[in-house]
C-alpha positions in Angstrom: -40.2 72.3 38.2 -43.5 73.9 38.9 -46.0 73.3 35.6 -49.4 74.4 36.7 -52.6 72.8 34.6 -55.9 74.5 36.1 -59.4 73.8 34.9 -60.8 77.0 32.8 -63.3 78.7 33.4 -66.9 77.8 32.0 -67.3 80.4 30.1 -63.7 80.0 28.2 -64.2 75.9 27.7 -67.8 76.6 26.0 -66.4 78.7 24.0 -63.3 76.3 22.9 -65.8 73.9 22.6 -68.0 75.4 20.1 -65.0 76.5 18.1 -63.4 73.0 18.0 -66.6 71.1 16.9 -67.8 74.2 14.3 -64.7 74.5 12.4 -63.8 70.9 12.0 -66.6 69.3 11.3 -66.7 67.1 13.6 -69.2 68.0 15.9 -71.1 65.6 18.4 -72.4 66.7 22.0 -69.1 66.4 24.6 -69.5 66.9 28.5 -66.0 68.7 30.0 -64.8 66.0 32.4 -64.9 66.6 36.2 -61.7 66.9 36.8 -58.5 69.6 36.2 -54.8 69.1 37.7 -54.8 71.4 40.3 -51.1 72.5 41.1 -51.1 72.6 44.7 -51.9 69.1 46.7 -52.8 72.3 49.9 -55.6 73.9 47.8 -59.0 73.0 48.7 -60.3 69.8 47.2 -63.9 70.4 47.6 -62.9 73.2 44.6 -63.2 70.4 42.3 -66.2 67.7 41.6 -66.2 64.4 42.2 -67.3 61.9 39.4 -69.6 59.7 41.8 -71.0 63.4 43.4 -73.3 63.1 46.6 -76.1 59.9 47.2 -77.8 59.5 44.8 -81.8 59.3 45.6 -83.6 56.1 45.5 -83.4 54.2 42.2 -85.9 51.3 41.0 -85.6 48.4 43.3 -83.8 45.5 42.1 -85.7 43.3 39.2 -85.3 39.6 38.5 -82.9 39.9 36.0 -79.9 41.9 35.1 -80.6 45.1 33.2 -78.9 44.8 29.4 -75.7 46.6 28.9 -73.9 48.3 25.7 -70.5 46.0 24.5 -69.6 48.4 21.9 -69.0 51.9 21.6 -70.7 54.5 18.8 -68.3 54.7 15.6 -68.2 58.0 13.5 -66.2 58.2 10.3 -64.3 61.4 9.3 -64.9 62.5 5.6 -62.3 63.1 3.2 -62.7 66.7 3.7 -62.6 66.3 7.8 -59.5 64.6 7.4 -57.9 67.3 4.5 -58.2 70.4 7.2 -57.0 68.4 10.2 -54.1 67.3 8.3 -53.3 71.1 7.0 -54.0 72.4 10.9 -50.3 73.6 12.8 -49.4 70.7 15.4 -51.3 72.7 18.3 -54.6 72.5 16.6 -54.2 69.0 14.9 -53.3 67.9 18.3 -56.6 69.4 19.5 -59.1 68.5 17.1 -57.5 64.7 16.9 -58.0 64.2 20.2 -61.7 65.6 20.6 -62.4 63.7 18.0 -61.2 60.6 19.7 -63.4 61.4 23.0 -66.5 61.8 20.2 -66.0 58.1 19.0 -64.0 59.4 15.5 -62.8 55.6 13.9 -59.0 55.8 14.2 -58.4 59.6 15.8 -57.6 58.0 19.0 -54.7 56.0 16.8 -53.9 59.1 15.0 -52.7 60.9 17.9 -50.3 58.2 18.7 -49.0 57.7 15.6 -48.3 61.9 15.7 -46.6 62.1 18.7 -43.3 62.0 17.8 -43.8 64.4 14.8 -45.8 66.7 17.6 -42.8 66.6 20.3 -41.8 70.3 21.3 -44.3 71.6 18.9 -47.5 71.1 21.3 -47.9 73.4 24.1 -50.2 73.6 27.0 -52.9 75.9 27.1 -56.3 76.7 27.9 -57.7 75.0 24.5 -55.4 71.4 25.8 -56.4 72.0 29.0 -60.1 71.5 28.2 -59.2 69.1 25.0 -57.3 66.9 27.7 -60.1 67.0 30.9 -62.7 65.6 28.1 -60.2 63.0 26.9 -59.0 62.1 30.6 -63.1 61.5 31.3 -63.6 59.8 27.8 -65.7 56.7 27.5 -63.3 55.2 25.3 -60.0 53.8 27.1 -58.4 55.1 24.1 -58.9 58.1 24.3 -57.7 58.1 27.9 -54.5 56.5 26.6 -54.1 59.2 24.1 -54.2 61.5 26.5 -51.3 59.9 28.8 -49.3 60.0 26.2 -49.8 63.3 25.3 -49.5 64.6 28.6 -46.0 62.9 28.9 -44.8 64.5 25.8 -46.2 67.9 26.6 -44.7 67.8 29.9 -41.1 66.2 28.0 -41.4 63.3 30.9 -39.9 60.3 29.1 -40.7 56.6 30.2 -37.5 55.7 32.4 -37.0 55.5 36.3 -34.8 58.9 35.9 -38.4 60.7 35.6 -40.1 58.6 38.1 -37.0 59.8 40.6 -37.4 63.3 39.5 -40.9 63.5 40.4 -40.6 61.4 43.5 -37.9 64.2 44.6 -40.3 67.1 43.6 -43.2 65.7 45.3 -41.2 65.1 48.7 -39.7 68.8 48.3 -42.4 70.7 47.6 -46.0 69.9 48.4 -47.1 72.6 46.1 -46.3 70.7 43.4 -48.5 67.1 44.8 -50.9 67.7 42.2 -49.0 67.7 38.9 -46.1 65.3 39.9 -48.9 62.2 41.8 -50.9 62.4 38.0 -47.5 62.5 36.3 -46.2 59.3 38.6 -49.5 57.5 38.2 -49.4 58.1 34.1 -45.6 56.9 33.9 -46.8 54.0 35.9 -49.3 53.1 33.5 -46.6 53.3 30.9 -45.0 50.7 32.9 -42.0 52.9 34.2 -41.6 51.7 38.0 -44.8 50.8 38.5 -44.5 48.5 41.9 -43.0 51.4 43.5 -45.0 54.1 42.2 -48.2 52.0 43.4 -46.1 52.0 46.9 -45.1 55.5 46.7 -48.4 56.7 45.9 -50.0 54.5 48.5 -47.8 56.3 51.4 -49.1 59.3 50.3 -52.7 58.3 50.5 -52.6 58.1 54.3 -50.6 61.3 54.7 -51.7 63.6 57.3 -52.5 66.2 54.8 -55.9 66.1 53.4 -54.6 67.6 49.9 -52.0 65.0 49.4 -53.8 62.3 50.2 -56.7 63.6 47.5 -54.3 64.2 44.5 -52.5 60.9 45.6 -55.9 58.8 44.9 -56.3 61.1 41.5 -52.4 59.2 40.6 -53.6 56.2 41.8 -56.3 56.2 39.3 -54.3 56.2 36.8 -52.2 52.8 37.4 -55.4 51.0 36.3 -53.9 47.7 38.0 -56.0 44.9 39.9 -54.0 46.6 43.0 -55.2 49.5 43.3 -58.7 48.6 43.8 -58.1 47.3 47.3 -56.6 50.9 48.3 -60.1 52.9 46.7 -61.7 50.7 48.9 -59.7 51.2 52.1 -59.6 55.0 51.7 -63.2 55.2 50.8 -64.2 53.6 54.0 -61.1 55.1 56.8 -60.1 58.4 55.1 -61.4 61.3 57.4 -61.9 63.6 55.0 -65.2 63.7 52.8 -64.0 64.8 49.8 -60.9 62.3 49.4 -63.2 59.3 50.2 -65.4 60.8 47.5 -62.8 60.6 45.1 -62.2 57.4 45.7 -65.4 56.5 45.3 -65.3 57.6 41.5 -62.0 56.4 41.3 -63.6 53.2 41.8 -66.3 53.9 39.7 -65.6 55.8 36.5 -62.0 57.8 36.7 -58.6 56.4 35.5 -57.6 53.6 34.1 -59.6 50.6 35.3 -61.6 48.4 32.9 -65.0 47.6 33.5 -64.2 43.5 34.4 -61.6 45.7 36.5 -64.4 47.3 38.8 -66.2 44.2 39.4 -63.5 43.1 41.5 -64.6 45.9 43.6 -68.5 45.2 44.3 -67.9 42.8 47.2 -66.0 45.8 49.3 -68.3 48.3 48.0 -71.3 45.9 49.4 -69.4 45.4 52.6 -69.7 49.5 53.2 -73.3 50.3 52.0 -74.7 47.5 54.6 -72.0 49.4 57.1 -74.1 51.7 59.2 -70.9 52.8 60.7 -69.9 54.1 57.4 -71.7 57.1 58.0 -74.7 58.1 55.5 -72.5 60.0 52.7 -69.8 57.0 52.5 -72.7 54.4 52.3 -74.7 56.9 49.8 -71.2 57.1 47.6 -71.0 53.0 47.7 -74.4 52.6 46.6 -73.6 55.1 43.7 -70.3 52.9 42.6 -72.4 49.8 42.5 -74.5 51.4 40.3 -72.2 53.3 38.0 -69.9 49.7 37.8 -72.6 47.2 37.2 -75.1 49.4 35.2 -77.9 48.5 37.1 -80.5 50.7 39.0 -81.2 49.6 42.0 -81.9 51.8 45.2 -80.3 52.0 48.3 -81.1 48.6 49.3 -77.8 46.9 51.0 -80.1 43.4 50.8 -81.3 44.0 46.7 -77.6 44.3 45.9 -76.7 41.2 47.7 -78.9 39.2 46.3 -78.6 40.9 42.9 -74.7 40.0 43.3 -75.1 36.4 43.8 -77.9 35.7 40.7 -75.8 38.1 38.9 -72.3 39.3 39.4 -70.5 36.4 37.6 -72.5 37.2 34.9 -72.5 40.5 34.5 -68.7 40.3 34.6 -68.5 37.7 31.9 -70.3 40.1 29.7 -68.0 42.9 30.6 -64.9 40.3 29.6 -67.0 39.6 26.2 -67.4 43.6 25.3 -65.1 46.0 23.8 -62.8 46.3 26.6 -62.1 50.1 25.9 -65.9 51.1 26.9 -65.6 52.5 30.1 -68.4 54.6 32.2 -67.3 58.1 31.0 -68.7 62.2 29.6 -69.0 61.0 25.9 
């Protein structure tokens, strides 16, 4: 076992791009999420962006009240004719356009790809075109999408939801640490399936304080995926402790905008994230990467002002949480 998924190269995704949106119609402005699967946990992390990216300069200081947030996301309707040429389209590039619809808000692709997945099975490959269709979807503002793309990524991969698979990649991970990368996302999506998730979350967890820097990064991207209350409290930990830069950034956007989480989710995480921006001994990167989270989870622009965001809490975290709960619970921070 030894799958490698690699993020392409600009050049080849804008090119895919353009040719995915032009010939079906469908076209709408997309940003490439952040993020590839890298193979090897040993390769250098820094390679790959971070969703929260360095401190953010000052933003507007905090106001009296809470700044107005969307609750629903944009809806676009395929035509008849859309619909027609996806449907005559090989497996590969129904797969394809079906899911970049979903990450451009097409009513019912994300559902479409689901409902196809069993017809799809040993029929959809990876390749460069997926691997730029699934970094948009992973990176989607719409939790569908994101689910979608789980599920594709299982079948793809022919990892079905049972402990047998969990084991499997448990053993691969131990065995060979050039293969971290693909098996922690692979243990992180089963676990979001539901298949072992206690222990994956432990397993994972472990990994997150290994003494390799490259383990512990690609263990935080698996994490993400759970998108249980759980995992929160580990973001945190690592985002504060971890002695390397780059995995405390990641956990940062973990935190903020990548995996699984809802947005009610994140709020759970503004108290610890408040903790280590008023925490000097954070160092100035960490504290700059906690101020970013509280703005990319609450929606709210203020600068890096430890005292604003305290006081913005208490008048308005219970709030701002309850309107979270009220909206559609699949908007989520994302590239689309």
């Amino acid at each position: 076992m030894n799958p490698r998924i690699a993020l392409p190269a600009a050049a080849v995704a804008l090119c895919i791009l353009i040719y995915l949106f032009v010939t079906s119609g469908t076209s709408r402005r997309t940003l490439g999420g952040p993020v590839g699967i890298k193979a090897s946990a040993s390769d250098d992390p820094s390679a790959t962006n971070a969703t929260t990216g360095s401190a953010a300069g000052e933003a507007p200081a905090a106001s009296g009240a809470a700044t107005a947030i969307p609750t629903a996301l944009p809806v676009q309707n395929f035509s008849d004719q859309e619909l027609q040429t996806i449907n005559a389209l090989p497996p590969q590039e129904q797969a394809e356009r079906l899911m970049m619809a979903a990450v451009n808000h097409y009513d019912g692709a994300a559902k479409m790809v689901m409902d196809r997945l069993e017809s799809w099975r040993g029929r959809v490959k990876k390749s460069d075109n997926w691997d730029t269709v699934d970094t948009a979807a992973r990176n989607s503002s719409d939790l569908r999408a994101r689910n979608a793309a789980i599920e594709m990524n299982l079948m793809i991969f022919g990892l079905e939801k049972s402990s047998v698979f969990s084991d499997r990649l448990i053993g691969d991970a131990t065995a060979n640490v050039g293969n971290r990368g693909f098996d922690f996302y692979m243990l992180g999506m089963l676990g979001n399936r539901g298949v072992d998730s206690n222990r994956i979350h432990s397993t994972l967890k472990d990994w997150a304080h290994d003494a390799d820097e490259g383990t512990r990064y690609w263990a935080i991207e698996g994490l993400s995926f759970l998108g249980s209350d759980d995992t929160i409290r580990d973001f945190l930990d690592v985002l504060r402790n971890d002695p390397s830069m780059n995995v405390r950034q990641r956990s940062g956007a973990s935190l903020a905008r990548a995996g699984m989480l809802t947005r009610e989710q994140r709020m759970q995480a503004v108290p610890g994230l408040l903790e280590i921006a008023a925490d000097g001994s954070a160092g100035g990167p960490t504290q700059g990467w906690a101020f970013q989270a509280l703005r990319e989870i609450t929606g709210e622009s203020i600068g890096n002002d430890a005292g604003a965001w305290r006081s913005w809490f208490a008048d308005h975290g219970a709030e701002r949480t309850e309107q979270f709960r009220r909206a559609d619970p699949n908007l989520v921070l994302g590239n689309s």
